[in-house]
C-alpha positions as CSV (number, residue, x, y, z in Angstrom):
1,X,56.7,17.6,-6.7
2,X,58.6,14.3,-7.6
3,X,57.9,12.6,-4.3
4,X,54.9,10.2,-3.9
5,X,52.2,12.2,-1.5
6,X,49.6,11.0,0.3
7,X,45.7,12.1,-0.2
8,X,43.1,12.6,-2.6
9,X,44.4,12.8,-6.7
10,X,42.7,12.8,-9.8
11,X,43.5,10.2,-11.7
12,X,45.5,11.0,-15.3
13,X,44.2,8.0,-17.2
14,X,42.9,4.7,-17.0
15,X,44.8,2.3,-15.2
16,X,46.1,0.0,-18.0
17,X,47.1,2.6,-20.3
18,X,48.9,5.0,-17.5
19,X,50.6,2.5,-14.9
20,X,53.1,5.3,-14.3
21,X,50.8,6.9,-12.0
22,X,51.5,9.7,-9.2
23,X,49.4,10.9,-6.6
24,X,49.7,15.2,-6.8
25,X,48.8,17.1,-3.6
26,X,45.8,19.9,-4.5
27,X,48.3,22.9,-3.4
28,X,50.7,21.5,-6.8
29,X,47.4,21.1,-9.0
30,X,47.4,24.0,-10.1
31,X,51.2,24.0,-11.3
32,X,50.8,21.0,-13.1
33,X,47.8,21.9,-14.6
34,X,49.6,22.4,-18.4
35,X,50.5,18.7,-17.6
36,X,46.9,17.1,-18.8
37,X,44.4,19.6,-19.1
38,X,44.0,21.2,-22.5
39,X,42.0,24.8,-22.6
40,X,40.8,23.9,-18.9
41,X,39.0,21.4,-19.7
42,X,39.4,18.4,-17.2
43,X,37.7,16.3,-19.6
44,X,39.3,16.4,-22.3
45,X,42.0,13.8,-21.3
46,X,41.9,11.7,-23.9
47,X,43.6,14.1,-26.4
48,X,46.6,15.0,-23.9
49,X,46.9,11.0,-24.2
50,X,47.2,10.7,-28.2
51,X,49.3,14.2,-28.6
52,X,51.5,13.7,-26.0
53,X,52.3,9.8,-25.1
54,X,53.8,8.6,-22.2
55,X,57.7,8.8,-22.4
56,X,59.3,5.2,-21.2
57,X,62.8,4.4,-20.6
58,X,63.9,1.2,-22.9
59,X,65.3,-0.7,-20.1
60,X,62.5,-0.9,-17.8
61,X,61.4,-4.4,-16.9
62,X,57.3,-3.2,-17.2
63,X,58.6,-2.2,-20.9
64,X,59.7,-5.6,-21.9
65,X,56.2,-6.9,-20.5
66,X,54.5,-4.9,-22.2
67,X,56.1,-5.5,-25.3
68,X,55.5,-9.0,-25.0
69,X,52.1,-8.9,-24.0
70,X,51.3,-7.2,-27.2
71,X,53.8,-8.6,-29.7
72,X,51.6,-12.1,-28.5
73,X,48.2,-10.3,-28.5
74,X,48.7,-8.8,-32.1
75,X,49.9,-12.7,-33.5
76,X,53.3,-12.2,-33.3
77,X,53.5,-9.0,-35.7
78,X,56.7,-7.7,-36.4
79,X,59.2,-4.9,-35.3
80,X,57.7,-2.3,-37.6
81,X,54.2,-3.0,-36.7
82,X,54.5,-3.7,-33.2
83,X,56.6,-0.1,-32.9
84,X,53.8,2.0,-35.0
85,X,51.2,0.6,-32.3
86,X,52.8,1.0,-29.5
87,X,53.6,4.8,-30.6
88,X,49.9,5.6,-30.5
89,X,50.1,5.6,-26.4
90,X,53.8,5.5,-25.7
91,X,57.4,6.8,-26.9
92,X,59.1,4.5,-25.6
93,X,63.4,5.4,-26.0
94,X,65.4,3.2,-28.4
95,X,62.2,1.5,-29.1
96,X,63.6,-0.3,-32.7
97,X,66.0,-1.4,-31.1
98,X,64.2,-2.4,-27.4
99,X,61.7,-4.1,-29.7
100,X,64.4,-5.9,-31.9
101,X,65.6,-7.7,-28.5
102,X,62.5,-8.6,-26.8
103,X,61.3,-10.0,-30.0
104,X,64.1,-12.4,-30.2
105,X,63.2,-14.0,-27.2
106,X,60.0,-15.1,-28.5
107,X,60.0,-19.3,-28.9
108,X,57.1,-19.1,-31.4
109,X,58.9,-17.1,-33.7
110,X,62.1,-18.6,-32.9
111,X,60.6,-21.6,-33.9
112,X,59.3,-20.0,-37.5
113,X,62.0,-18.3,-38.3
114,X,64.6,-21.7,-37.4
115,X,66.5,-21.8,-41.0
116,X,65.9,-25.5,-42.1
117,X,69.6,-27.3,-43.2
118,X,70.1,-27.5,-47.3
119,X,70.1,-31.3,-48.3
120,X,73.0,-32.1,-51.0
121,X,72.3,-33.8,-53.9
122,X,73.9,-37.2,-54.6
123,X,76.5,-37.5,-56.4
124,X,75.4,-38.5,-60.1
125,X,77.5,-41.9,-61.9
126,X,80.4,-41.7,-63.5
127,X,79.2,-42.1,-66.9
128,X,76.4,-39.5,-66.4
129,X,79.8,-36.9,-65.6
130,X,82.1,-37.8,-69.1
131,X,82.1,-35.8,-72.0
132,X,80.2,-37.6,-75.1
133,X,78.7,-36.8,-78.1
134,X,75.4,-35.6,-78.4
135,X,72.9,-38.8,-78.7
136,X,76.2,-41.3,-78.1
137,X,74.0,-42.9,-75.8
138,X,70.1,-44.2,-76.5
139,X,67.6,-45.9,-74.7
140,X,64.2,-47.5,-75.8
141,X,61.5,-48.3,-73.3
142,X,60.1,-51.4,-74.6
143,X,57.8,-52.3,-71.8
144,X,56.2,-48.9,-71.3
145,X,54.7,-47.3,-68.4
């Protein structure tokens, strides 16, 4: 049953949101048919889809892609939302962590989240630093603004 087979298939889902795809011989149909029919009902894909996502494995090159493609399509969203959407179609294993990394390669956020250098202040005069007396020193402005 694991083994690619030649000849007519029904296909599981739509192409973008199953690219795991297997063709299944009609004589193992009926074994798998628990797989992705729900009460019989050939139809009725769409809730096997949503109830039961597609289980990934977190090093899988079409994983990273994928997280990419839509950490760019949702404007760069982060870990937490990017996970929760992907969820509603795949489980994909480690995926905090899978998500973490692919995210870091990103040069737009790289770029946003760059941590900008702290100027120092100058250092102030010598007679602004010495102990005095309160009011010791006065100034009058007599030009004005």
């Amino acid at each position: 049953m694991n083994r690619f087979r030649f000849g007519t298939f029904d296909v599981i889902s739509d192409i973008k949101k199953a690219f795991l795809q297997i063709s299944i011989d009609d004589k193992d149909r009926d074994s798998l048919r628990f797989l992705w029919f729900e009460n019989g009902d050939p139809d009725d894909l769409t809730i096997y889809r949503h109830k039961y996502p597609i289980l990934l494995p977190s090093d899988f090159i079409v994983v990273q892609k994928m997280i990419m493609h839509n950490h760019k399509t949702l404007s760069h969203c982060g870990i937490q939302t990017l996970m929760s959407i992907l969820r509603e179609e795949f489980w994909i294993l480690k995926s905090r962590r899978t998500i973490r990394k692919a995210i870091k390669t990103c040069t737009v956020c790289k770029r946003f989240d760059a941590k900008h250098p702290e100027v120092q202040a100058a250092p102030l005069p010598e007679d602004r630093l010495r102990d005095s007396a309160t009011f010791d020193t006065t100034g009058i402005d007599l030009e004005g603004p």
